[in-house]
Every structure is written in structure tokens, then in C-alpha cells.
N, C-alpha and C positions, 0 to 999 in steps of 0.2 A: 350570481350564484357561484358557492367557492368549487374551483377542481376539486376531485377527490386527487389525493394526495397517491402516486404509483409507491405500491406494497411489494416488498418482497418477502416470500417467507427465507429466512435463514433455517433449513433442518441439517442434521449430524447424524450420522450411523458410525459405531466405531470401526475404526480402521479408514474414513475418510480424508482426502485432503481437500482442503480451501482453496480455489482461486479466485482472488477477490481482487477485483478491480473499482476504483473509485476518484472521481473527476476534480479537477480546481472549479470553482466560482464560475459560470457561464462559458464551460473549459477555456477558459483566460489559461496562457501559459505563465503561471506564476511560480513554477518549477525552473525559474532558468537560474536562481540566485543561489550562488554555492552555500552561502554563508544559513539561507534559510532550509539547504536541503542536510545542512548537517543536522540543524536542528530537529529536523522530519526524521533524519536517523537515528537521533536519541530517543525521539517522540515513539519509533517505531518500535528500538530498544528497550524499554520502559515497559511498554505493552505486553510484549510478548512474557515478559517478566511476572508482571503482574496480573495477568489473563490464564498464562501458564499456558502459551503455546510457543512453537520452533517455527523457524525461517528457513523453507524448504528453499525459495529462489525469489528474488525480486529484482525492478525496475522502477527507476524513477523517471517519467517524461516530461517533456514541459508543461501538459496541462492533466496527467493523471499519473496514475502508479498502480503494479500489479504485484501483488504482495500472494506468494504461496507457500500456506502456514497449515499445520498440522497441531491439535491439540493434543499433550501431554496428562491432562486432568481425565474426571468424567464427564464434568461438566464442560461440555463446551457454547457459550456463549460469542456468537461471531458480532453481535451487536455491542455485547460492554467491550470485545477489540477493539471495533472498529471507534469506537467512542474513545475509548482509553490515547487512541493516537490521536485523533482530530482534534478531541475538545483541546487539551493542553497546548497542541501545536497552533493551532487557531488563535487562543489565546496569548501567546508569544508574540507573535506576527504582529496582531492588534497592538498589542504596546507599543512593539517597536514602531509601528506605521505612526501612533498617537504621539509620539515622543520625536520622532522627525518631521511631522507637519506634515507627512507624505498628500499628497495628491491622490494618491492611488487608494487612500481609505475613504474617499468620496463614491470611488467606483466600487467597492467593495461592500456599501454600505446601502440598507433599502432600509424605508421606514414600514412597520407593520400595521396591522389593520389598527392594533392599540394604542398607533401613534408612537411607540418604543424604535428608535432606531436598532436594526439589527446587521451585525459582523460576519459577511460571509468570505469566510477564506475554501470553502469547499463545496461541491454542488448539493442540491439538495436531496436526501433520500439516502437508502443504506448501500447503492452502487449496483456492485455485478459480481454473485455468490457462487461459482460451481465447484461443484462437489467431485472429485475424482478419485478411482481408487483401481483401476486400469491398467497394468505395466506402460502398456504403448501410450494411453492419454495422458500419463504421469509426464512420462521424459517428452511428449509432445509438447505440452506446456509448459515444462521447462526452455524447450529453445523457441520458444512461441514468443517467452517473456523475454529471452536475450538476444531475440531478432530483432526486437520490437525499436532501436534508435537505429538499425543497419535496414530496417524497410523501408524511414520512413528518412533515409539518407542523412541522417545528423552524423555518422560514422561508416566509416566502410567495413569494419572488424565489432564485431559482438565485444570484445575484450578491451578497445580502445572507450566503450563509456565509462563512464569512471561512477556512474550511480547505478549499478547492476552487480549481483554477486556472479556476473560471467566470467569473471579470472578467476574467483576464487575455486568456481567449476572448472576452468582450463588449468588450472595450476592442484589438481586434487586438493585441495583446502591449503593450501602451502600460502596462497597471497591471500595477507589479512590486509583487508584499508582500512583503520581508527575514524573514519569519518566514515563508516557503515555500520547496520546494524550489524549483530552476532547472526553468523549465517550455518545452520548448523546441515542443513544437506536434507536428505531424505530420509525420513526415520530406517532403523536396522531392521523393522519387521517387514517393508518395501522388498528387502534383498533375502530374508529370512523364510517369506511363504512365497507362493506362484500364483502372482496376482494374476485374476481371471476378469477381463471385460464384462 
């Protein structure tokens, strides 16, 4: 008999913000390769571009990433985001793994009920959706996410990961890294009204 497949609903009220968390492949740490996390940061780039949402704060780990994004549109769709990043990064990865003979797209790789071999670079499902709009839950999860390589001892300083927009937070937007997404902060209307829990 098949699992039912875990459902999350994605809903939006305006004035919310996203904190969306989502896994590697059987959380494999396949977040350790510089060269693929730049590529995650164009992938990431693109998105927000094309979705029409901003990059309140993020983290990349070895086997997940927390990504907190605020939509600029009406429409906010967290599923074609979240799609808009994965499919194409996924896609990449897969070439490159096909094109080097890697080993690592055997483990990566499960056949389906249809007999279709299928490419997984990311786990399965739409991850971990929360909705915030809280002064204090805001900036919580802001250093929640730039804790997140100083908890779990990859670094001793929030500022020393180099996949985090936590400089760019330490340094008031002053330190840009070209091999990160565009990180644009907390929308003006955050500091504009008195957000109420």
C-alpha cells in the first residue's frame, strides 16, 4: 500500500514573512562543495527575481538551508519559489554528476514504481513553511538562522560562515559577497508600523 505522501499547506496573509526551511537528498550533506553552493546562490538569485520575492536572511548547511523571504507581489506563491530554486539547481548538479561519471549519482538516484530512474538532489516534499510577522519572532529568526553553523560548532562566530547573510547583517549591508544571493534585509514597512505578536 503507497504512504500518503506529508502535505503541507503553504497560506499568505499580507504583511507576512516566510521561514522556509528545506533538506538535501536523505539529509546527505551535499552542501559542503563551494563550487555547488555558488550555484544554489544564483539558483536562489533567479528566484526571487522571478517569483518577485526579497531575501530577509539566510543559511546554507551541509545538508539543508533556511531561506527568509518576504513577497513583494500580490500573489504570493511559496511553492513555484520553492520550485523555481530546486528544479533548475537540481538540474545542474545532475549534469555535472553525468558528465564526471560521479559515483555519488548512483546514491542519488532511485528507480520509480514506472521503472523511470529518478534524480534526487533534494528531500522529498515542500520542507518547513512558517509564517511570521511578530517584531520579536522576526529578529528571533533572524539569529536563529545565523546561529545555526555556531550551534552546531562548524564555526565559533556567526560572521566567520561564509554561506550566511550574517556579515552583511554585522556590517549594516556594507559587506556584499558576489557569490551570495542579493540580500536585501527586512522590508521598510517592518520598521514603518508596530508590529504586534
Amino acid at each position: 500500500m503507497k504512504k500518503p505522501r506529508k502535505q503541507i499547506k503553504h497560506f499568505h496573509e499580507p504583511g507576512d514573512l516566510h521561514e522556509l526551511t528545506f533538506s538535501c537528498y536523505q539529509r546527505k550533506p551535499l552542501l559542503t562543495n563551494q563550487d555547488w553552493n555558488k550555484l544554489l546562490c544564483q539558483s536562489i538569485d533567479r528566484a526571487l527575481k522571478s517569483q518577485k520575492f526579497r531575501l530577509i536572511s539566510f543559511v546554507i548547511m551541509p545538508e539543508h538551508l533556511h531561506l527568509f523571504v518576504y513577497p513583494v507581489g500580490n500573489e504570493c506563491r511559496i511553492d513555484r519559489f520553492l520550485a523555481a530554486i530546486k528544479r533548475p539547481f537540481s538540474y545542474r548538479i545532475k549534469e555535472q554528476l553525468v558528465q564526471l561519471n560521479s559515483p555519488l549519482l548512483n546514491h542519488l538516484t532511485t528507480t520509480a514504481n514506472s521503472g523511470k530512474n529518478v534524480f534526487h538532489f533534494w528531500q522529498k516534499g515542500p520542507g518547513y513553511d512558517r509564517n511570521l510577522t511578530g517584531r520579536q519572532a522576526v529578529l528571533a529568526a533572524i539569529n536563529y538562522i545565523h546561529q545555526n553553523p555556531v550551534q552546531r560548532k562548524l564555526v565559533r562566530n556567526m560572521s566567520d560562515w561564509k554561506w550566511s547573510s550574517a556579515r552583511w547583517y554585522e556590517s549594516d549591508g556594507n559587506t556584499v559577497d558576489p557569490d551570495l544571493p542579493v540580500i536585501h534585509g527586512l522590508p521598510w514597512e517592518f520598521f514603518a508600523t508596530d508590529c504586534v505578536e
